[in-house]
MMTF fields as JSON, N, C-alpha, C and O atoms, coordinates in Angstrom:
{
  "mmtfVersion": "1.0.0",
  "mmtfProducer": "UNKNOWN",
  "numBonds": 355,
  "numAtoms": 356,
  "numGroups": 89,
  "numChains": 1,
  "numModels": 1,
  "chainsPerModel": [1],
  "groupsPerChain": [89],
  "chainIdList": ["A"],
  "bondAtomList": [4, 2, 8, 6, 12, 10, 16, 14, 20, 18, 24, 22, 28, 26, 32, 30, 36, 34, 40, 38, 44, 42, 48, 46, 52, 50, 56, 54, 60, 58, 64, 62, 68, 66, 72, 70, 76, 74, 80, 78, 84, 82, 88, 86, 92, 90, 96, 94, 100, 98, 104, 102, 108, 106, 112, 110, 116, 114, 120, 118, 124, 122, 128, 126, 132, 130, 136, 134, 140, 138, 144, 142, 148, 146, 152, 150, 156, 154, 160, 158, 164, 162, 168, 166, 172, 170, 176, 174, 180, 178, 184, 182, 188, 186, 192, 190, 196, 194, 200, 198, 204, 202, 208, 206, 212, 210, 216, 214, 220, 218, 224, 222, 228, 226, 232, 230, 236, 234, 240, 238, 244, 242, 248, 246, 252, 250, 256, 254, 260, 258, 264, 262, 268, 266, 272, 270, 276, 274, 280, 278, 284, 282, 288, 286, 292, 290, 296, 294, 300, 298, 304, 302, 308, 306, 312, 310, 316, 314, 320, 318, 324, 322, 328, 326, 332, 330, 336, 334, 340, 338, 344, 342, 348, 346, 352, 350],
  "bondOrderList": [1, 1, 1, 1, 1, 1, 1, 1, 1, 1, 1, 1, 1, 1, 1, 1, 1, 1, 1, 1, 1, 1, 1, 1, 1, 1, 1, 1, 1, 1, 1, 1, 1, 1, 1, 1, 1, 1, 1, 1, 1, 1, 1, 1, 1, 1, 1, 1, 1, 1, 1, 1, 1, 1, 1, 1, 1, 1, 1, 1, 1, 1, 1, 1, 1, 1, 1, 1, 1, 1, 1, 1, 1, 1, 1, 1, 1, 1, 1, 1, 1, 1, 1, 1, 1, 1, 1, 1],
  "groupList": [{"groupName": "UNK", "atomNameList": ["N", "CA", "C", "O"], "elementList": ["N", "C", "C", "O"], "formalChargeList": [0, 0, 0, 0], "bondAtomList": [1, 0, 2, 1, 3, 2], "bondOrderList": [1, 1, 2], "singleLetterCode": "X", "chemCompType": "L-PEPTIDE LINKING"}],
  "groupTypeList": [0, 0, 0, 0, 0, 0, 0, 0, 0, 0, 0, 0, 0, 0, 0, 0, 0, 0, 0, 0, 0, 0, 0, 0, 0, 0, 0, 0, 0, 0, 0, 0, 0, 0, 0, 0, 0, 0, 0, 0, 0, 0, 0, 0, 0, 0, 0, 0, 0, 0, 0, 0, 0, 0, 0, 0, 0, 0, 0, 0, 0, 0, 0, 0, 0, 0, 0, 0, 0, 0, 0, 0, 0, 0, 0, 0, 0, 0, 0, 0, 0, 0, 0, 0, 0, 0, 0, 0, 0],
  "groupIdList": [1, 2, 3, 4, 5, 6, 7, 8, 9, 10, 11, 12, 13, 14, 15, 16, 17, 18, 19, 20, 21, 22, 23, 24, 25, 26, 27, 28, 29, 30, 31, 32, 33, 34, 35, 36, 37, 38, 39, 40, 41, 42, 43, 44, 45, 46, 47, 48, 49, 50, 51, 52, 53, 54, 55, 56, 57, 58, 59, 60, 61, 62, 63, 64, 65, 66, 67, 68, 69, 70, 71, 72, 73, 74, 75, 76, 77, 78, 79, 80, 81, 82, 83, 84, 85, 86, 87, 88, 89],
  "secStructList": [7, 3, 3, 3, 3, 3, 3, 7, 7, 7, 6, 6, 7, 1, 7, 2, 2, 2, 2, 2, 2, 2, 2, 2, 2, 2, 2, 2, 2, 6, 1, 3, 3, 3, 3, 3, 7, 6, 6, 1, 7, 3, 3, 3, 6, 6, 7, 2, 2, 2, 2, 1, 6, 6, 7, 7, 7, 6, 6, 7, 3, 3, 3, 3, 3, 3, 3, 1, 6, 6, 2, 2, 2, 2, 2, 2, 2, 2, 2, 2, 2, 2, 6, 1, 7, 1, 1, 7, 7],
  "xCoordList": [1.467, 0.945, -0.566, -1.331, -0.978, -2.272, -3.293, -2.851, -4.886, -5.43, -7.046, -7.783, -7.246, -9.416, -9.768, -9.102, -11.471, -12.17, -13.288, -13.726, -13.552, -14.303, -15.571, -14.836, -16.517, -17.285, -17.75, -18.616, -17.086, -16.825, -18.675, -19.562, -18.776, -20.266, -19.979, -20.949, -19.179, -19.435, -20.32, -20.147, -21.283, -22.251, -21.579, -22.394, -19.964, -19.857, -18.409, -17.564, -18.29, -17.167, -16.01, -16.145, -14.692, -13.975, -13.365, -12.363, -14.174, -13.709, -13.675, -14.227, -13.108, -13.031, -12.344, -11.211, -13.253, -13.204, -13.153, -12.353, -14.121, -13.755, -12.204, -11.395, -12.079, -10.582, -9.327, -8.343, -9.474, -8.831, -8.509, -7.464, -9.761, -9.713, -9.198, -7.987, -9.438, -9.092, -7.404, -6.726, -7.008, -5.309, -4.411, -3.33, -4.967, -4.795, -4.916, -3.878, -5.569, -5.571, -4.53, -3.814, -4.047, -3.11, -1.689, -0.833, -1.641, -0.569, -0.268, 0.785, -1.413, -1.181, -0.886, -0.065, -1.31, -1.176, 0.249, 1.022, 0.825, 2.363, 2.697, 3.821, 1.699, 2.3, 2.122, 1.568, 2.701, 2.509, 1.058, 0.737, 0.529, -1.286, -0.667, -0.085, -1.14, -1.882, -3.526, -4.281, -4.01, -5.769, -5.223, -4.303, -6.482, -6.743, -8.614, -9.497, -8.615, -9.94, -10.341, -9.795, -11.898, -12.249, -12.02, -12.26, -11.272, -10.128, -8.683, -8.004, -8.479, -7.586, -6.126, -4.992, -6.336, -5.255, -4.889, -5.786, -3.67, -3.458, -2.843, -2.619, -2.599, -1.883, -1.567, -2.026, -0.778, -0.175, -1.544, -1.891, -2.272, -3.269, -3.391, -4.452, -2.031, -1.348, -1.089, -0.65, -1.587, -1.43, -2.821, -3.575, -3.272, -4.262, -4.592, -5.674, -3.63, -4.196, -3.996, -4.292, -3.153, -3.397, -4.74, -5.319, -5.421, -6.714, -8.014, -9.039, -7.834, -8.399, -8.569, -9.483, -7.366, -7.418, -7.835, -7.93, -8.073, -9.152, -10.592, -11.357, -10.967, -12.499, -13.547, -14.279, -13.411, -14.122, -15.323, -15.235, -16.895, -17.618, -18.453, -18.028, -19.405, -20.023, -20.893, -21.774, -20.488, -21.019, -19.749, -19.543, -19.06, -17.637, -16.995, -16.767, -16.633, -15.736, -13.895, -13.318, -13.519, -11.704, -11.262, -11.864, -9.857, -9.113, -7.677, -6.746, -7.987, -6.33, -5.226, -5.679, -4.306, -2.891, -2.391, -2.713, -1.38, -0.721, 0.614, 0.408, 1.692, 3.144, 3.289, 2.854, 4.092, 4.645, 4.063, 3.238, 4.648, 4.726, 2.989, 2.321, 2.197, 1.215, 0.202, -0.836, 0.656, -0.395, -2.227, -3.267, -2.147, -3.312, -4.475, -5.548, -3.746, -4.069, -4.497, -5.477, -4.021, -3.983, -5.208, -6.128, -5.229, -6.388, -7.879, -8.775, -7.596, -8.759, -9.823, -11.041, -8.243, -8.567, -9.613, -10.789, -8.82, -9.18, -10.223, -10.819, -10.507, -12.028, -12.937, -13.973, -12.869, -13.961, -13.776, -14.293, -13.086, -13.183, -13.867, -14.906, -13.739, -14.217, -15.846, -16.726, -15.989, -17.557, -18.44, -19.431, -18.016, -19.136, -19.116, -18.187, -19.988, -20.376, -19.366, -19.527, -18.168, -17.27, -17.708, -17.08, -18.778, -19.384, -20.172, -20.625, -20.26, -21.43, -20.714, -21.155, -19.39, -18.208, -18.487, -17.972],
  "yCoordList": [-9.357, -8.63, -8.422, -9.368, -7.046, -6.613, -7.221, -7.326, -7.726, -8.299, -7.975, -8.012, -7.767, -7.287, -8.401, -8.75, -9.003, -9.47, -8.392, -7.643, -8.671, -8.06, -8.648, -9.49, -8.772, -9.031, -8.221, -7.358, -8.534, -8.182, -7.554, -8.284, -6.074, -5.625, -5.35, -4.659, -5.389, -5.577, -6.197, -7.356, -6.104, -6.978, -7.764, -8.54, -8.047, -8.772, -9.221, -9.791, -9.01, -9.406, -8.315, -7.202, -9.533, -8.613, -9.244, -9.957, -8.877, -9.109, -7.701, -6.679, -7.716, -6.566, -5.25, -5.085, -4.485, -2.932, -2.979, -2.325, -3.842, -3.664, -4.471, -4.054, -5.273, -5.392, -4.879, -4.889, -4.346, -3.09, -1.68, -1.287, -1.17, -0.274, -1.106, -0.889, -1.848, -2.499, -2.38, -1.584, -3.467, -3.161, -1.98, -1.949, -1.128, 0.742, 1.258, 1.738, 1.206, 1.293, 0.771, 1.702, -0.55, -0.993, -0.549, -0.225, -0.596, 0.181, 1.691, 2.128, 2.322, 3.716, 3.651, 4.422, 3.049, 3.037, 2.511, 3.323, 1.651, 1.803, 0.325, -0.063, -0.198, -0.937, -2.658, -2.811, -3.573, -4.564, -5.549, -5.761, -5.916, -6.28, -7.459, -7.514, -8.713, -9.726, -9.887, -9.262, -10.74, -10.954, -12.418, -13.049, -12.662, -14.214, -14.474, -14.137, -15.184, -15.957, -17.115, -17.779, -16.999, -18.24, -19.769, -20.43, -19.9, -20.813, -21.085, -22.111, -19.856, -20.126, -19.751, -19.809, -19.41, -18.974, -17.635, -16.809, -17.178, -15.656, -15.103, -16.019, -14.041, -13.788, -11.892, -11.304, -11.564, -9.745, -9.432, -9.735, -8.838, -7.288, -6.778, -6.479, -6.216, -5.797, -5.803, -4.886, -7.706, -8.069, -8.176, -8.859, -7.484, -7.752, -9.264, -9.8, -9.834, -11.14, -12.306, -13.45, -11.696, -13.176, -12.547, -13.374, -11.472, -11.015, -11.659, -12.068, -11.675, -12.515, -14.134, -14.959, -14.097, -15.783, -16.539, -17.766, -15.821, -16.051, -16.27, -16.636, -16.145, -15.519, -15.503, -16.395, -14.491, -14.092, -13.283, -12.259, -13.999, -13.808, -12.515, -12.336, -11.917, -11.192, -11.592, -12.451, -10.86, -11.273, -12.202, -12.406, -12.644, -13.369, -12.746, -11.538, -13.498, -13.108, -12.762, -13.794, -12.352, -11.928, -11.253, -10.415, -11.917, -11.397, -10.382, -10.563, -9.513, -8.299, -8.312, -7.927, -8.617, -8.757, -7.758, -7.509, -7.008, -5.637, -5.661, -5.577, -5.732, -5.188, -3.758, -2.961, -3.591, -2.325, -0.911, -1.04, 0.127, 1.248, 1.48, 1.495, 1.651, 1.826, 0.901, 0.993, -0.079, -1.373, -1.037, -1.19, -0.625, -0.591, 0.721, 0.491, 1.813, 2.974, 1.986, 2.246, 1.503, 0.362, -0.106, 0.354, -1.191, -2.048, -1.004, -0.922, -0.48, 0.513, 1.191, 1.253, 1.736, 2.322, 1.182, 1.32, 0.229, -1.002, -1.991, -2.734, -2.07, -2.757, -1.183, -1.448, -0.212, 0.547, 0.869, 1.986, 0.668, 0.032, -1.138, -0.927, -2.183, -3.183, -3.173, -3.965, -2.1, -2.357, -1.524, -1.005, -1.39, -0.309, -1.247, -2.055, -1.271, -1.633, -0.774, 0.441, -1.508, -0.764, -0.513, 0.179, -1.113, -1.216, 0.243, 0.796, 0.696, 1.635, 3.422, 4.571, 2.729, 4.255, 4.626, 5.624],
  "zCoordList": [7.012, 5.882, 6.111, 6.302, 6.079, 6.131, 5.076, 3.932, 5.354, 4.595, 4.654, 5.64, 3.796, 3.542, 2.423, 1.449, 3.037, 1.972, 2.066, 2.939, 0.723, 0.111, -1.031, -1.547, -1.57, -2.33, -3.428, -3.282, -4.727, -5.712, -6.216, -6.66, -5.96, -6.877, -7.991, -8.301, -9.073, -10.579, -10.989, -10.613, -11.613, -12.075, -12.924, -13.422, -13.547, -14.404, -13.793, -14.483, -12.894, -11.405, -12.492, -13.001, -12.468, -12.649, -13.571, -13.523, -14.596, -15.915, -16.94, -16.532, -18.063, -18.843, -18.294, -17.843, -18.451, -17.961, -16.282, -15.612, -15.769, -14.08, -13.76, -12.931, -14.315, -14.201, -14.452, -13.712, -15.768, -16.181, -15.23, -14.712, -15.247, -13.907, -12.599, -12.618, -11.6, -10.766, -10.653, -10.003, -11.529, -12.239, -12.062, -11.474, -12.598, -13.032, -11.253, -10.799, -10.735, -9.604, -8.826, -8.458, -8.326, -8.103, -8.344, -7.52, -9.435, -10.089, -9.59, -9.123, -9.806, -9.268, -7.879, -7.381, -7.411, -5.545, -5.803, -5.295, -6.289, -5.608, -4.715, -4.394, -4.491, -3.069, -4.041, -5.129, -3.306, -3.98, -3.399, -2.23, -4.375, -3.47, -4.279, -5.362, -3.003, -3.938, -4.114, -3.369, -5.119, -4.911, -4.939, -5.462, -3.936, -3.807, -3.812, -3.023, -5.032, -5.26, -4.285, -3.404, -5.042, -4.448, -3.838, -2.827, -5.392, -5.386, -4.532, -4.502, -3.887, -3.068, -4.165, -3.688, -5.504, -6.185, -5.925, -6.092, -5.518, -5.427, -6.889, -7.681, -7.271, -8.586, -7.876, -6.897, -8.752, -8.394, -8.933, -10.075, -8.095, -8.812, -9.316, -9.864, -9.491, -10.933, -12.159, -12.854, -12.66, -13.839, -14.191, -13.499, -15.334, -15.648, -16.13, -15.889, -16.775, -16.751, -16.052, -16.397, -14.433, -13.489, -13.037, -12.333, -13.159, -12.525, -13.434, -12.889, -14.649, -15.993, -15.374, -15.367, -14.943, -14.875, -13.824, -13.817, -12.972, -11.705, -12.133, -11.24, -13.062, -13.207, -12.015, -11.586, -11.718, -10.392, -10.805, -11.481, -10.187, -11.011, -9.809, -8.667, -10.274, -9.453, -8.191, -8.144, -7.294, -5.596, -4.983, -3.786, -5.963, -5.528, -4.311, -4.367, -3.079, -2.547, -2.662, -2.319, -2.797, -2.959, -1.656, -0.985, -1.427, -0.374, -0.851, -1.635, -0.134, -1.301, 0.168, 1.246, 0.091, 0.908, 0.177, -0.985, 1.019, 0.565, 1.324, 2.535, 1.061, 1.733, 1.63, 0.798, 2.801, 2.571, 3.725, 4.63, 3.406, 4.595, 4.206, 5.24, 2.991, 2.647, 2.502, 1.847, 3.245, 2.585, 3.345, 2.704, 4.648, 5.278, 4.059, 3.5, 4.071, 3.196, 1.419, 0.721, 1.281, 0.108, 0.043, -0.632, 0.872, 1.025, 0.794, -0.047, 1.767, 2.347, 0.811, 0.647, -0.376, -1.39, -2.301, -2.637, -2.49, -3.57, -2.937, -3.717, -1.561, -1.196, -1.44, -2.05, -1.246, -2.157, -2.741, -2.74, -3.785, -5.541, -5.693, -6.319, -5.413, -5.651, -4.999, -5.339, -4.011, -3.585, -4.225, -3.71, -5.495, -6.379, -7.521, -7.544, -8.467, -10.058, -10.731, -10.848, -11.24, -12.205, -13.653, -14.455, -13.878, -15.224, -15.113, -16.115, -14.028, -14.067, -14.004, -13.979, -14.0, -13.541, -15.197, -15.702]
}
């Protein structure tokens, strides 16, 4: 399974609205992502609140795992998502 870290630029990581969007994204792409925190906890990408329950704070590192015929195209989308200030979209 294909895998990117990345370092979360939300100024408020990925909580609220950057998580929200984040989520929405996932979803739209189709493929199944996990995120894995700091912590070493993974949760679906997908759920906004195993993404809540990470609290992954800003400058945080996260790792996104992706299955599937699309996973590389995947990754690629959602680490630049995650490398912009979602607060600022």
């Amino acid at each position: 399974m294909p895998d990117r870290t990345v370092v979360v630029a939300s100024s408020v990581g990925l909580h609220a609205r950057p998580a929200s969007l984040f989520c929405q994204a996932v979803a739209r792409i189709g493929v199944p992502v996990l995120l894995t925190g700091a912590s070493g906890r993974s949760v679906n990408a997908a759920s906004i609140l195993g993404v809540l329950s990470l609290g992954i704070g800003p400058g945080e590192s996260v790792t996104l795992e992706a299955d599937g015929e699309r996973a590389e195209i995947a990754l690629d989308e959602l680490v630049a998502l995650l490398s912009v200030d979602l607060d600022l979209e």
